[in-house]
PyMOL commands that place a pseudoatom at each C-alpha (Angstrom):
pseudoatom trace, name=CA, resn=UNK, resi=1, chain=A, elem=C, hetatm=0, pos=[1.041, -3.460, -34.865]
pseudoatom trace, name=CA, resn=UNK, resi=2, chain=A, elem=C, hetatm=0, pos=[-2.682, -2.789, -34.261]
pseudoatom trace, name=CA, resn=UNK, resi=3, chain=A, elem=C, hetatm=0, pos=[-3.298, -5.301, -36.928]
pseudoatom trace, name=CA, resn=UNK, resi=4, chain=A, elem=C, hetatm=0, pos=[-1.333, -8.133, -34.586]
pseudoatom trace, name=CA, resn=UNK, resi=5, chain=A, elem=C, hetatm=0, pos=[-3.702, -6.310, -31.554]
pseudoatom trace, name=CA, resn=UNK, resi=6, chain=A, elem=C, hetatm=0, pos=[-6.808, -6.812, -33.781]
pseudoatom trace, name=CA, resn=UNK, resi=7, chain=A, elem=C, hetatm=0, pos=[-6.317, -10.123, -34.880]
pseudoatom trace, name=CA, resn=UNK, resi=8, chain=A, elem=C, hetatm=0, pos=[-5.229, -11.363, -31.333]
pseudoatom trace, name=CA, resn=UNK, resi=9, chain=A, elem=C, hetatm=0, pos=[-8.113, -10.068, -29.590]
pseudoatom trace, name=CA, resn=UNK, resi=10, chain=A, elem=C, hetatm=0, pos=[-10.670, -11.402, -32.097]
pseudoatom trace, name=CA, resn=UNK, resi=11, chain=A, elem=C, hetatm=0, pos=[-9.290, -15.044, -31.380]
pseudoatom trace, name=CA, resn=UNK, resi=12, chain=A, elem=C, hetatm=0, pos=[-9.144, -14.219, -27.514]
pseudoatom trace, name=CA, resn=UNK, resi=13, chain=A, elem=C, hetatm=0, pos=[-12.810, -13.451, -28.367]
pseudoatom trace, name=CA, resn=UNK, resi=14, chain=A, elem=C, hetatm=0, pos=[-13.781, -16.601, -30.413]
pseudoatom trace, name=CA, resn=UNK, resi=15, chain=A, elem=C, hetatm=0, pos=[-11.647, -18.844, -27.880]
pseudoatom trace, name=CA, resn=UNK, resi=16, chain=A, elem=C, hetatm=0, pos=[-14.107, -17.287, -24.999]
pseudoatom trace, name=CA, resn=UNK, resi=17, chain=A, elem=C, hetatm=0, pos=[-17.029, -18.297, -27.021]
pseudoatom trace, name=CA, resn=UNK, resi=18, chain=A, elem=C, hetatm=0, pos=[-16.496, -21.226, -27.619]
pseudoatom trace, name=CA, resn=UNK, resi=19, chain=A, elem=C, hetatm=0, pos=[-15.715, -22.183, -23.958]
pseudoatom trace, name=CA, resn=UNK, resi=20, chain=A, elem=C, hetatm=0, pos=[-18.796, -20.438, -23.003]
pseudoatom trace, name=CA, resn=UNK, resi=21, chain=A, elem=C, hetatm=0, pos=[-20.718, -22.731, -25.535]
pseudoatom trace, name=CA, resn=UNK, resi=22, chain=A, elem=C, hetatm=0, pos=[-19.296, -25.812, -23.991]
pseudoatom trace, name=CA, resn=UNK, resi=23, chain=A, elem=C, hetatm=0, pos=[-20.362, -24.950, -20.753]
pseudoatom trace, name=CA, resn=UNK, resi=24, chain=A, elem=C, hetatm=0, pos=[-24.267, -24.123, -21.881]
pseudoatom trace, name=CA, resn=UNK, resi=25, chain=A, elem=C, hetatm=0, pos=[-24.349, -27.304, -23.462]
pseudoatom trace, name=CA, resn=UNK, resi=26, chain=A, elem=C, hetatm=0, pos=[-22.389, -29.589, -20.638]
pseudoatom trace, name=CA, resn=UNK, resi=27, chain=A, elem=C, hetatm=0, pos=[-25.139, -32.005, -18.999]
pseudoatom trace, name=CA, resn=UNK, resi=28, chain=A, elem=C, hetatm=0, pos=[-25.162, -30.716, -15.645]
pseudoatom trace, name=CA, resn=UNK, resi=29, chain=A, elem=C, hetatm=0, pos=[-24.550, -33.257, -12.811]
pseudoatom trace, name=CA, resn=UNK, resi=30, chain=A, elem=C, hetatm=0, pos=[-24.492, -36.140, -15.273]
pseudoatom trace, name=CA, resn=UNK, resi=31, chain=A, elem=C, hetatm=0, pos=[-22.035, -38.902, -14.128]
pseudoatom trace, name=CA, resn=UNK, resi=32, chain=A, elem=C, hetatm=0, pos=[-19.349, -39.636, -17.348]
pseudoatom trace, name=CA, resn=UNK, resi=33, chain=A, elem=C, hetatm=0, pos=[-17.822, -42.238, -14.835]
pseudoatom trace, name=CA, resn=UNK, resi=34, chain=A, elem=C, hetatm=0, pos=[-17.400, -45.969, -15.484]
pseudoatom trace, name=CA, resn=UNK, resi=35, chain=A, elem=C, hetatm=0, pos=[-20.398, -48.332, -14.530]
pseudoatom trace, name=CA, resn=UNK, resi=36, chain=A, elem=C, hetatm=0, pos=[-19.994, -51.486, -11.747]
pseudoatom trace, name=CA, resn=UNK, resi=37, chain=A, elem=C, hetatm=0, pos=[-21.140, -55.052, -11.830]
pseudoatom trace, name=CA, resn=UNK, resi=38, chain=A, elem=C, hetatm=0, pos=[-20.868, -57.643, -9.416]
pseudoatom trace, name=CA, resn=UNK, resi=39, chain=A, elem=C, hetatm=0, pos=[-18.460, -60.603, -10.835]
pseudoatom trace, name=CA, resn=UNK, resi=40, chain=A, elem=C, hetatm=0, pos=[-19.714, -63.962, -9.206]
pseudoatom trace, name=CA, resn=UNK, resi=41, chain=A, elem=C, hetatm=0, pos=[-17.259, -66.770, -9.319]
pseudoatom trace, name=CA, resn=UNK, resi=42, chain=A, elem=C, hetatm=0, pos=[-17.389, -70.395, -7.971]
pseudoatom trace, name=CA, resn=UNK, resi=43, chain=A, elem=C, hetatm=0, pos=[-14.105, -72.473, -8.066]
pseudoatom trace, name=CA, resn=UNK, resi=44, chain=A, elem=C, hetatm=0, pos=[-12.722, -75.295, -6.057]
pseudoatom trace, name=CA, resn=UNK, resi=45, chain=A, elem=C, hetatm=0, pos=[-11.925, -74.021, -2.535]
pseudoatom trace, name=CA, resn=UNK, resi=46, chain=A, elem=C, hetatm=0, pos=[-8.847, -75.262, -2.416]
pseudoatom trace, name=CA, resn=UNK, resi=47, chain=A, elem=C, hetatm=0, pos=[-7.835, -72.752, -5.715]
pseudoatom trace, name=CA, resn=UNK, resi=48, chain=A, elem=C, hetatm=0, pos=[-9.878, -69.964, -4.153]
pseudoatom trace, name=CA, resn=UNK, resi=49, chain=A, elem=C, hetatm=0, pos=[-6.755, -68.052, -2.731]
pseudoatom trace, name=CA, resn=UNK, resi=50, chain=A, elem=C, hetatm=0, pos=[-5.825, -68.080, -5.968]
pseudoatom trace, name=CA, resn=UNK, resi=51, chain=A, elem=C, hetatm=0, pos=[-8.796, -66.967, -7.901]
pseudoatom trace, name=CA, resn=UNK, resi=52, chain=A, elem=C, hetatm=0, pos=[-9.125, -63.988, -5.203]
pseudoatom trace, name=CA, resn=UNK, resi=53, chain=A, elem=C, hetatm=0, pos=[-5.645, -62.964, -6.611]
pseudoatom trace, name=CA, resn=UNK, resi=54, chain=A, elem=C, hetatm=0, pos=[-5.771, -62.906, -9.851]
pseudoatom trace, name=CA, resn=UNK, resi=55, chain=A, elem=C, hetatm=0, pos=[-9.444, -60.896, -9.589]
pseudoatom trace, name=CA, resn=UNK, resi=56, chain=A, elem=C, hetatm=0, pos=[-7.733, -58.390, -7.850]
pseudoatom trace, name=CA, resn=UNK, resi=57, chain=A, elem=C, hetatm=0, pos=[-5.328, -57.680, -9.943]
pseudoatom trace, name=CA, resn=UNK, resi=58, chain=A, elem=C, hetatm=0, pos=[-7.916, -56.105, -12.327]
pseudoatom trace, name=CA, resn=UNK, resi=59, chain=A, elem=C, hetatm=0, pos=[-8.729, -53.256, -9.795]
pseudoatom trace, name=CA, resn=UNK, resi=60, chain=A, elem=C, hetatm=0, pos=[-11.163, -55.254, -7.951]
pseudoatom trace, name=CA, resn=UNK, resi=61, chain=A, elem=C, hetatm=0, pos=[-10.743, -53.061, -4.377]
pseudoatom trace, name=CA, resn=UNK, resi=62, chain=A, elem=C, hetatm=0, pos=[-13.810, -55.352, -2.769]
pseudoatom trace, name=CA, resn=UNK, resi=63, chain=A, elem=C, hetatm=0, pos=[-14.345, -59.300, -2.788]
pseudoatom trace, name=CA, resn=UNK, resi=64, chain=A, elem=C, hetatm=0, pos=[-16.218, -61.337, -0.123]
pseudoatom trace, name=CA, resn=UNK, resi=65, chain=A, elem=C, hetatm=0, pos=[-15.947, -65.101, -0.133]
pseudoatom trace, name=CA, resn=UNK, resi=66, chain=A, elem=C, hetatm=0, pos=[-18.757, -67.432, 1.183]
pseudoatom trace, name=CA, resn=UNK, resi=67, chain=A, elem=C, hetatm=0, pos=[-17.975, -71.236, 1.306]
pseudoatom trace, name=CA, resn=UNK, resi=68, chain=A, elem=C, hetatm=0, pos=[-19.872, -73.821, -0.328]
pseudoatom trace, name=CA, resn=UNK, resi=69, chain=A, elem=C, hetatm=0, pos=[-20.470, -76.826, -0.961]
pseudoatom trace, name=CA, resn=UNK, resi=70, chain=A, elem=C, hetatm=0, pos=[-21.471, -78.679, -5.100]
pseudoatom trace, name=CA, resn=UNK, resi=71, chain=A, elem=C, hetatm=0, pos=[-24.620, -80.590, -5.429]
pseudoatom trace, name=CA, resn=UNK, resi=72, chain=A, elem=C, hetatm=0, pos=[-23.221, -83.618, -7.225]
pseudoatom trace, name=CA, resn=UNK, resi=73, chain=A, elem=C, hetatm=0, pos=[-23.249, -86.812, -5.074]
pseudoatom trace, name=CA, resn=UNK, resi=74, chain=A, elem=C, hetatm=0, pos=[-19.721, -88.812, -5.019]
pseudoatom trace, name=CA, resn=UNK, resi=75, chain=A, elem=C, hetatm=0, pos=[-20.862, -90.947, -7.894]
pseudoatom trace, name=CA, resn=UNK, resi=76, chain=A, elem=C, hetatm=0, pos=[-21.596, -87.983, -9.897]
pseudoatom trace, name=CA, resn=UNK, resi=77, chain=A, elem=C, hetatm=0, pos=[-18.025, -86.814, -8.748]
pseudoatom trace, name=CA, resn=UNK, resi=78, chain=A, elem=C, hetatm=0, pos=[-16.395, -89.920, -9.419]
pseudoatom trace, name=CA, resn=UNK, resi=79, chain=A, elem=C, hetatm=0, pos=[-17.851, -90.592, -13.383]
pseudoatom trace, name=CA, resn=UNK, resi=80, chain=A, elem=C, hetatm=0, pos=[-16.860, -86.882, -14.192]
pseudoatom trace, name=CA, resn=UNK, resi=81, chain=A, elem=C, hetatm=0, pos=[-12.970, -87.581, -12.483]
pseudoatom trace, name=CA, resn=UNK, resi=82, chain=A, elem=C, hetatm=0, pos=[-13.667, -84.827, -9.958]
pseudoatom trace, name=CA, resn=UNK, resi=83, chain=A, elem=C, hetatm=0, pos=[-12.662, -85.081, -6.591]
pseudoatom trace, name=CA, resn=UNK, resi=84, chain=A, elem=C, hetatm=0, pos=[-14.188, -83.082, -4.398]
pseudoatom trace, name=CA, resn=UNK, resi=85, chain=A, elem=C, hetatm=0, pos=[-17.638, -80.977, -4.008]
pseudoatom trace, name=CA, resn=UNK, resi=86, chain=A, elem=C, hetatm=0, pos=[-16.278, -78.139, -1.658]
pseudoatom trace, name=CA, resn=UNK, resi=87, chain=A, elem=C, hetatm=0, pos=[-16.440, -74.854, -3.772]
pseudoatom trace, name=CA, resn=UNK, resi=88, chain=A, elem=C, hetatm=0, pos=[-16.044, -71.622, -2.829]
pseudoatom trace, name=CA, resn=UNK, resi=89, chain=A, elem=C, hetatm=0, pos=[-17.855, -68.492, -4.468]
pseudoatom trace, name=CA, resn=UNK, resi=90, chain=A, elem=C, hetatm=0, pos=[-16.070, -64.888, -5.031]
pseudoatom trace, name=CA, resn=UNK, resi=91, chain=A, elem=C, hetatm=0, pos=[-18.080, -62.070, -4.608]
pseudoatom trace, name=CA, resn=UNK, resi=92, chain=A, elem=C, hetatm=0, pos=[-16.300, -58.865, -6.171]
pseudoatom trace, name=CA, resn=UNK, resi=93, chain=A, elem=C, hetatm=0, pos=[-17.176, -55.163, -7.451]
pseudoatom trace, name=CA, resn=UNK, resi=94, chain=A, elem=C, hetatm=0, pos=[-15.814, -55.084, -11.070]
pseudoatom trace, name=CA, resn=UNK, resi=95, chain=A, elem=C, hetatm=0, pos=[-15.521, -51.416, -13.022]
pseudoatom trace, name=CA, resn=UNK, resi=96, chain=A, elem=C, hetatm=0, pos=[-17.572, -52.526, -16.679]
pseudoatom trace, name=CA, resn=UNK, resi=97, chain=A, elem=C, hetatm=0, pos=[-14.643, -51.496, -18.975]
pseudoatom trace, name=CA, resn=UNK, resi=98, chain=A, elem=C, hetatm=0, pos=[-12.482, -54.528, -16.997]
pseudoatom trace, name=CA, resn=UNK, resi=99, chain=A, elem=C, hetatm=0, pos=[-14.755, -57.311, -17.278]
pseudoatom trace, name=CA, resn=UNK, resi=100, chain=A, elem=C, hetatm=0, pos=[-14.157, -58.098, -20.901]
pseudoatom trace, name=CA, resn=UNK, resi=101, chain=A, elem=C, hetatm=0, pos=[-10.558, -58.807, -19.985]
pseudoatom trace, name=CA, resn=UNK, resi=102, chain=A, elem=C, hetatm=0, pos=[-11.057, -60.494, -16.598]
pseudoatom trace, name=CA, resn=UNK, resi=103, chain=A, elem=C, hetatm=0, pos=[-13.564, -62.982, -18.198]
pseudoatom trace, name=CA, resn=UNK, resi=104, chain=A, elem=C, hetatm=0, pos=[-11.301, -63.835, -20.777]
pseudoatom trace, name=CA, resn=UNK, resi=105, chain=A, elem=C, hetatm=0, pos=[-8.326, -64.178, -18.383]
pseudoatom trace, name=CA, resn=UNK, resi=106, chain=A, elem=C, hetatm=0, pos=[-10.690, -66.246, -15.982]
pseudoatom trace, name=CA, resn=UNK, resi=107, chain=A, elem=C, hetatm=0, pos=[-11.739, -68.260, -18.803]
pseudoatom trace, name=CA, resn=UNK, resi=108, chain=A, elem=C, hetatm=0, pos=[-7.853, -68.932, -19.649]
pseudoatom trace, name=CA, resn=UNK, resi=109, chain=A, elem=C, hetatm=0, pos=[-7.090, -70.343, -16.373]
pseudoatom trace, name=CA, resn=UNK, resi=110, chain=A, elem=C, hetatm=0, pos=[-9.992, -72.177, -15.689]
pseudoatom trace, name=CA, resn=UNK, resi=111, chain=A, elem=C, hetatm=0, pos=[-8.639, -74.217, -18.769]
pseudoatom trace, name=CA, resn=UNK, resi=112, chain=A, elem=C, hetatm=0, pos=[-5.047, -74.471, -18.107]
pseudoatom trace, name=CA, resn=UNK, resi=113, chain=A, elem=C, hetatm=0, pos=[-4.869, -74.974, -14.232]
pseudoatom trace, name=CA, resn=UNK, resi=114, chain=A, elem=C, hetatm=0, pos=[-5.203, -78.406, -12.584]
pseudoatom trace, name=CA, resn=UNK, resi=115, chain=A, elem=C, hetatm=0, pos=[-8.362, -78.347, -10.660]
pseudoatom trace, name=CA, resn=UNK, resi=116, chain=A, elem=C, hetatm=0, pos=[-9.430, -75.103, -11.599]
pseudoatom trace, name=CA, resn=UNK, resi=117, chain=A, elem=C, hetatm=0, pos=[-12.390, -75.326, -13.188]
pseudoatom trace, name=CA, resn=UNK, resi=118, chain=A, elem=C, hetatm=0, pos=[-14.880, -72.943, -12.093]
pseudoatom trace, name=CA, resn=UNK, resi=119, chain=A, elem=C, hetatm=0, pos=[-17.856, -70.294, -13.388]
pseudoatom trace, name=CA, resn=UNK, resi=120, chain=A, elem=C, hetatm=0, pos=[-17.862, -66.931, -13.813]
pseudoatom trace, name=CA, resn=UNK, resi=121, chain=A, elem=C, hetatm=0, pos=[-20.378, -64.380, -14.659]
pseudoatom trace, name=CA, resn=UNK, resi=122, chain=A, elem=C, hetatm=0, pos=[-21.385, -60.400, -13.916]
pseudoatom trace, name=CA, resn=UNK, resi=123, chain=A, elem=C, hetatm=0, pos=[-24.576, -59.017, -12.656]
pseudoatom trace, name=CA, resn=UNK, resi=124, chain=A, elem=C, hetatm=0, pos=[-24.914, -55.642, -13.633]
pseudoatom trace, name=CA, resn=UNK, resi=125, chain=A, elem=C, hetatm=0, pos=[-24.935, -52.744, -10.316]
pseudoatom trace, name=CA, resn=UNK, resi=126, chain=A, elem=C, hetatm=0, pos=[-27.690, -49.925, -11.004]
pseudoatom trace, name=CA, resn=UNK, resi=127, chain=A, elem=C, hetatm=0, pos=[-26.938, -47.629, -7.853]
pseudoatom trace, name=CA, resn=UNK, resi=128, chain=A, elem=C, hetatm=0, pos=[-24.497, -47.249, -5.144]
pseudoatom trace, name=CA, resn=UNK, resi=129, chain=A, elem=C, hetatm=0, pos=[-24.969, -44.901, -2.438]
pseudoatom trace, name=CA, resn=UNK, resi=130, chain=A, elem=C, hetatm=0, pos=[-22.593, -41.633, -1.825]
pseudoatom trace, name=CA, resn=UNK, resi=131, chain=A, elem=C, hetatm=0, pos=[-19.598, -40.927, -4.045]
pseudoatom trace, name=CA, resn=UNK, resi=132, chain=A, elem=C, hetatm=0, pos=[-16.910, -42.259, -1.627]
pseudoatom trace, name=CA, resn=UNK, resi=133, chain=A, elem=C, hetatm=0, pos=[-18.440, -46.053, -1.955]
pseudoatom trace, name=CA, resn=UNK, resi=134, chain=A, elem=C, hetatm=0, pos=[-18.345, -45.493, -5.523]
pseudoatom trace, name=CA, resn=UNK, resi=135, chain=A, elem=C, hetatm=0, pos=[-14.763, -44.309, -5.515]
pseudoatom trace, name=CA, resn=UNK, resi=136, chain=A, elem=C, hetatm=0, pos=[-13.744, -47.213, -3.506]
pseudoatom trace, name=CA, resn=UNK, resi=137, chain=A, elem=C, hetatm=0, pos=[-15.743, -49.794, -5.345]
pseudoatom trace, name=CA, resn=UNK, resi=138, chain=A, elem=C, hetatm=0, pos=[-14.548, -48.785, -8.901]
pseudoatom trace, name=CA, resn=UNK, resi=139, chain=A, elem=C, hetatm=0, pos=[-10.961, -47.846, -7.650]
pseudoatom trace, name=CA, resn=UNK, resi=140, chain=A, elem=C, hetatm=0, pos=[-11.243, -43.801, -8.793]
pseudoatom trace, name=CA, resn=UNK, resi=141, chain=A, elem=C, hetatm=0, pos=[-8.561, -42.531, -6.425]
pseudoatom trace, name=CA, resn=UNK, resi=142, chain=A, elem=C, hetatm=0, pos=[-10.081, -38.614, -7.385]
pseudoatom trace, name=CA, resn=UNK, resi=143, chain=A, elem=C, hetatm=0, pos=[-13.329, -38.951, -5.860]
pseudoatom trace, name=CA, resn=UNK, resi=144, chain=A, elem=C, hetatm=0, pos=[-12.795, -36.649, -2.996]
pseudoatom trace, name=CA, resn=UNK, resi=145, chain=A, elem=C, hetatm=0, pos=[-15.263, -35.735, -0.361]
pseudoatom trace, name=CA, resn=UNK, resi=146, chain=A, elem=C, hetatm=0, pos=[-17.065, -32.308, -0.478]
pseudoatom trace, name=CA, resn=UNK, resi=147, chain=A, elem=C, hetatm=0, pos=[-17.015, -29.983, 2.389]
pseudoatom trace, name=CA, resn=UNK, resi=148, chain=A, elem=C, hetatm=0, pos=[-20.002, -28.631, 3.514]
for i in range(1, 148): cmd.bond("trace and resi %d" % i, "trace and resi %d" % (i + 1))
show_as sticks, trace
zoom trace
């Protein structure tokens, strides 16, 4: 029996160390979280609605739209088979490990839908301020605010 207490304490012991190792050698106050970018995209306005939609579905919690307006004149417009100028561009806050599968899904659809050509492209975000933005903005649901 003391041989069973022995051998059960010494990995009790080496178990200890080891956690105490990890903990010495943890970066301190080093963010492991994902990174942002800001995804631009300009579409036809009237497809914007949908555009808006489908970014959102890949955890996009933020998106402004601005109106706009192409710089082609109507001949342009007319030799190319477009039809209208009026564009609108999607601002949203992507998280990094999304965007290879949002530009590939925006690249999809700008093929297959009628009118829905459009750009797309990410910028990347160096800093956001406080945690809670950054919990919102890259949809972490655990980021929880400190008490003082």
């Amino acid at each position: 029996m003391s041989d069973k207490k022995h051998h059960i304490s010494t990995i009790k012991k080496e178990i200890k160390q080891r956690v105490v190792h990890k903990v010495k050698t943890a970066e301190p106050n080093k963010v492991k979280t994902n990174r942002l970018k800001l995804l631009i995209t300009i579409v036809a306005r009237k497809k914007a609605e949908y555009f808006i939609d489908l970014i959102q579905s890949f955890e996009v919690n933020m998106q402004m739209v601005v109106l706009a307006e192409g710089t082609a004149n109507a001949n342009i417009l007319g030799l190319l088979g477009l039809s209208d100028s009026d564009k609108a561009v999607i601002f949203g806050v992507i998280q990094e490990s999304k965007v290879p599968d949002a530009m590939s899904t925006l690249e999809r659809k700008f093929q297959t839908i009628r009118d829905g050509k459009g750009v797309a492209f990410t910028v990347p975000l160096t800093s956001v301020i406080g945690t809670l933005i950054y919990g919102f903005l890259s949809n972490n649901k655990m980021t929880v605010k400190e008490s003082k």
